[in-house]
C-alpha positions in Angstrom: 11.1 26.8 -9.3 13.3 25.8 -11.9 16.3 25.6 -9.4 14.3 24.0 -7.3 13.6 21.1 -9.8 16.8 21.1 -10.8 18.0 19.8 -7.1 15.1 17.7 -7.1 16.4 15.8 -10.1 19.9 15.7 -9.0 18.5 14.2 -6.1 17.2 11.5 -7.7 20.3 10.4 -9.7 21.6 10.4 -6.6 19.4 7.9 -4.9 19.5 5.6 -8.4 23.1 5.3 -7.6 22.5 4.8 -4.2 20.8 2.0 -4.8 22.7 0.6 -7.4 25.7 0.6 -4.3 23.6 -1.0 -1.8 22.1 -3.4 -4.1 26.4 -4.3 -5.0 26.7 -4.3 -1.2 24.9 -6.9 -0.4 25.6 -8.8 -3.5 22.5 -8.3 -5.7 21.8 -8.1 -9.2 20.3 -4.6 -10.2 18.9 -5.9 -13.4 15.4 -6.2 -11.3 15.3 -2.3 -10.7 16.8 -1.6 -14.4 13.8 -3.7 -15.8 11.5 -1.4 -13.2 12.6 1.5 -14.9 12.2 0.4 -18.2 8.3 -0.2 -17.7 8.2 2.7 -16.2 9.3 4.3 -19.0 6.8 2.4 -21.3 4.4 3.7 -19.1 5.5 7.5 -19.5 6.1 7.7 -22.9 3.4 9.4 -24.4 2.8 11.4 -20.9 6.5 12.9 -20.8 6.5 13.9 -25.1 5.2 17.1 -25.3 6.2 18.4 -21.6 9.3 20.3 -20.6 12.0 18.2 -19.1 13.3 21.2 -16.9 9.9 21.5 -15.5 10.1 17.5 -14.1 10.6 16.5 -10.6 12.3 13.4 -11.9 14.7 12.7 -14.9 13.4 11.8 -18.1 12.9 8.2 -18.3 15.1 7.5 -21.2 17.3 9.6 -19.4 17.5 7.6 -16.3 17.4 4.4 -18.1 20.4 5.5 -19.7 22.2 6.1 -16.8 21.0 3.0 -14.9 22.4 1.2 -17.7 25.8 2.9 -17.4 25.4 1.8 -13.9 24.1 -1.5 -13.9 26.4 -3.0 -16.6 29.5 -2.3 -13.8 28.0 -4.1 -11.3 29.8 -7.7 -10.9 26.3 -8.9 -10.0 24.4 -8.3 -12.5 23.8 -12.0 -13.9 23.5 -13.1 -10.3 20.5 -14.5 -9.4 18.6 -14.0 -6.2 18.6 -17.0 -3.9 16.1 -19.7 -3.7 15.1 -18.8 -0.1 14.9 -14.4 -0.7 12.4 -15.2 -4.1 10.3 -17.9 -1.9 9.9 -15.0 -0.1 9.7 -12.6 -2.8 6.8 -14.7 -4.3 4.9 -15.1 -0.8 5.0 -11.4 -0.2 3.4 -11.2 -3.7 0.9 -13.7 -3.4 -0.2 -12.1 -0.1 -0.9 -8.7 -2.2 -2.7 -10.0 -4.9 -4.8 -12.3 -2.6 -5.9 -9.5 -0.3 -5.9 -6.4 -2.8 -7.1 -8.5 -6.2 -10.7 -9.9 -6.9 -11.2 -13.2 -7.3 -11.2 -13.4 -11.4 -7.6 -12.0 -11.3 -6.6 -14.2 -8.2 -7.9 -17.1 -10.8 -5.7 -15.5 -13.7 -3.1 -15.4 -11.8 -3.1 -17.9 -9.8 -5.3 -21.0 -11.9 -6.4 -24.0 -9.6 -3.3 -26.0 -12.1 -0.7 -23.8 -10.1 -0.1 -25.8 -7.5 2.8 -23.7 -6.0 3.1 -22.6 -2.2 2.6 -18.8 -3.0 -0.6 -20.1 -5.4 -2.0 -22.0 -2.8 -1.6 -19.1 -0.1 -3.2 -16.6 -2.5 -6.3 -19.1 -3.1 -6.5 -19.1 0.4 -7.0 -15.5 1.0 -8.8 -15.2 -1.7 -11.5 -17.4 -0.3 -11.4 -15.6 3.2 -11.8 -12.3 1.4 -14.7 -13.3 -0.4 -16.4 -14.9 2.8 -16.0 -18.7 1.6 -15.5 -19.6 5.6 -15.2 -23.5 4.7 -13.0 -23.2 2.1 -10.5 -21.1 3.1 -9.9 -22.5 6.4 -9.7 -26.0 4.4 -7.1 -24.5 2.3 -5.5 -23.1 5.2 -5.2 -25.9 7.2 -3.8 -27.4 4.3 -1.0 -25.2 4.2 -0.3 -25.4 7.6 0.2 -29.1 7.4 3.1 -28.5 4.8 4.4 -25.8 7.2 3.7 -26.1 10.6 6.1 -23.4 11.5 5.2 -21.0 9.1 3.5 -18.0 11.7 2.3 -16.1 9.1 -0.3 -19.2 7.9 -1.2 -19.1 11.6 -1.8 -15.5 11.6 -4.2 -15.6 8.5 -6.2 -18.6 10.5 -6.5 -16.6 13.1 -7.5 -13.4 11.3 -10.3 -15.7 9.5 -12.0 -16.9 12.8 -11.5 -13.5 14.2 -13.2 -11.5 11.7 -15.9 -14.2 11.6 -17.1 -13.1 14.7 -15.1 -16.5 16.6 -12.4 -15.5 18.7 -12.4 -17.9 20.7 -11.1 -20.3 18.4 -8.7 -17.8 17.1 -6.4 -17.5 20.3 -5.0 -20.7 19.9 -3.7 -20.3 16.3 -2.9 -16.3 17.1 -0.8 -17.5 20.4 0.7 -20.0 18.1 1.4 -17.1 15.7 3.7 -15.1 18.6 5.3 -17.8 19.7 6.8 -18.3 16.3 7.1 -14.4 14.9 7.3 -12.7 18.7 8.7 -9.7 17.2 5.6 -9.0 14.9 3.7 -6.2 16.9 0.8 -6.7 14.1 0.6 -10.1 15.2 0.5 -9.3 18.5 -2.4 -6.7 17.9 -4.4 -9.1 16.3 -4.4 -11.5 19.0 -5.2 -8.7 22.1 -8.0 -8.2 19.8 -8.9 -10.8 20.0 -8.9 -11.3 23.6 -10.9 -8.4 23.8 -13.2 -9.5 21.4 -14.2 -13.0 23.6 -15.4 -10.3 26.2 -13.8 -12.4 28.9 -12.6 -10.5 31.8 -10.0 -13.1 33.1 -8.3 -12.7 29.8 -8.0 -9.3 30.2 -4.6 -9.2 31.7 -3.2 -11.0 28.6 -4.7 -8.9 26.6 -3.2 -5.8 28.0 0.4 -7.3 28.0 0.2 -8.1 24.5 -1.4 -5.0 23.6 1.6 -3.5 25.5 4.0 -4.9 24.0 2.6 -4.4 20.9 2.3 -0.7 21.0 6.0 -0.4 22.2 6.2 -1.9 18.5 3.9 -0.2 16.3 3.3 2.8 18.6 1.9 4.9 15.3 -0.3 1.9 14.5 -3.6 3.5 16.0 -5.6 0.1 15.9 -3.3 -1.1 19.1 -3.7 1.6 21.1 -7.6 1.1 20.2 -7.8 -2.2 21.6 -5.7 -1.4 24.4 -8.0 1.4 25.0 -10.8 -1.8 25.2 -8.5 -4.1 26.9 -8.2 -1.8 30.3 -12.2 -1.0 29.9 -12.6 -4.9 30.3 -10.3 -4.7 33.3 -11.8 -1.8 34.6 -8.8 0.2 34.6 -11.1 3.5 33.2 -8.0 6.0 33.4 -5.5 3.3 31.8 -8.4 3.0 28.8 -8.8 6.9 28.9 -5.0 7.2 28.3 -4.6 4.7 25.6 -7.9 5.8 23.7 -5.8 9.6 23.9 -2.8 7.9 22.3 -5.0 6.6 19.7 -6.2 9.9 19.0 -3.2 11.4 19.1 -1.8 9.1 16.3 -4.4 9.6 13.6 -3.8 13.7 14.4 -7.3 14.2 16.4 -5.5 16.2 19.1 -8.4 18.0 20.4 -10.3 14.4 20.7 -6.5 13.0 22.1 -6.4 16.3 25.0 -10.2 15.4 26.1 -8.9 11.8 26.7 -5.9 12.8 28.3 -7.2 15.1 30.6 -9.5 13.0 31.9 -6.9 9.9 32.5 -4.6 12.3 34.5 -7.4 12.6 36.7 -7.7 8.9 37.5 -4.0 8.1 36.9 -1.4 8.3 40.0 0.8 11.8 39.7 4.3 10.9 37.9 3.4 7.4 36.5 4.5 7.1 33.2 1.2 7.2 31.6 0.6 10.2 33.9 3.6 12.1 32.1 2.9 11.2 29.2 -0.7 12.1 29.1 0.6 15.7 30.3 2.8 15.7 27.2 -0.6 15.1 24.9 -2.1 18.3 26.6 0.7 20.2 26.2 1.5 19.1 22.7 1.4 22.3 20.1 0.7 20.7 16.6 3.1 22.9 14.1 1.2 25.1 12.2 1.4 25.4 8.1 3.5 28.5 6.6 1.3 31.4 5.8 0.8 32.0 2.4 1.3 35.7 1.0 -1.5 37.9 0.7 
């Protein structure tokens, strides 16, 4: 075991310098990750004391500081800055989190009603939708989309409000808008076959399918696609289509004896060699791998 960790933590000097070379690479300051580490290490301080480092899957923290240091201080980029456009993003991809994972008080702390920031005003946003203030956040919302019109991820989050408030009617327009400007976002595309699905109309069905489609050729171990694609070929009345994609579904979340029920029946509706006919017949005759026996 002790070998064992040993490699383990040789591993992981290995990645920090990994990471250290891509981060030189692409012309990057690693003072970000070195400041990481140090919290980390503030973090672990009184945790890692009293145990014994050769019984660690991971350096000592003031051990790997030490040689991030060593590290970092050669890197000709380490005063460099990150460009205005990569922390825009940086501080969107934040905001996002803390709008959809934090509470309101902390999206308040946060993010107080004097920030008036992009990232602030996206987080408020979300904030609102997640505590079910309809008006509100599709104000804000709209708001933000009249500073960025193009932004697909603003028209994403308007559609995701009307959709999950039961109007998904009204969401297709903003969704579509959302493809058209992100058309290689398979989540995207997920959200608006669902809702497709969701406005129960049959002559949308079609679209529905090809988005769904496309979508799972995307995120094939997203299980939520296959599940509305499952719905989509229901609506159409496509039952061994809907049997087949409900198997998939199963398959991905690791139900394979609910995933070989479903399979088995679409090969009975599906025509003999099509591809959703072979690959049904590679569900039934998958073998999930089995754990290692423990000794006795």
């Amino acid at each position: 075991m002790r070998s064992l960790l040993a490699y383990q933590r040789s591993e992981e000097q290995a990645a920090d310098r990994m990471a250290v070379t891509y981060l030189e690479k692409t012309g990057q300051s690693p003072r970000g990750m070195l400041d990481t580490f140090r919290r980390f290490s503030q973090d672990a301080m009184f945790k890692t004391s009293s145990i014994d480092p050769y019984l660690l899957s991971h350096p000592l923290p003031q051990e790997r500081i030490a040689n991030m240091e060593a590290l970092a201080n050669k890197s000709p980029f380490l005063a460099r800055k990150d460009p205005p456009g990569l922390q825009a993003r940086h501080d969107m991809m934040r905001a996002k989190l803390f709008g959809f994972a934090g509470n309101a008080a902390e999206v308040g702390r946060r993010y107080p009603l004097s920030d008036t920031s992009l990232p602030a005003r996206y987080a408020r946003a979300i904030s609102a939708y997640q505590n079910k203030r309809l008006p509100d956040a599709l104000s804000q919302i709209d708001a933000l989309l009249a500073e960025q019109p193009a932004n697909p991820w603003f028209w994403e989050l308007k559609g995701q409000v009307l959709l999950e408030f039961g109007r998904p009617q009204e969401a297709l327009a903003p969704l579509r808008r959302a493809v058209s400007l992100a058309p290689s976002a398979g989540l995207i595309r997920i959200m608006l076959g669902q809702a497709l699905v969701a406005t129960g109309n049959k002559a949308l069905a079609a679209e529905a399918i090809r988005e769904l489609s496309n979508a799972t050729q995307r995120e094939a171990e997203w299980p939520d696609g296959w599940r509305h694609l499952a719905q989509a070929y229901a609506l159409k009345g496509d039952i061994g289509m809907a049997e087949y994609a409900s198997a998939q579904a199963y398959f991905v979340v690791g139900d394979f004896r609910m995933a070989v029920t479903q399979a088995t029946r679409a090969k009975e509706k599906l025509p003999p060699g099509s591809p959703s006919y072979l690959k049904s017949e590679d569900i039934i005759n998958h073998r999930p791998a089995r754990p290692p026996m423990s000794d006795p």
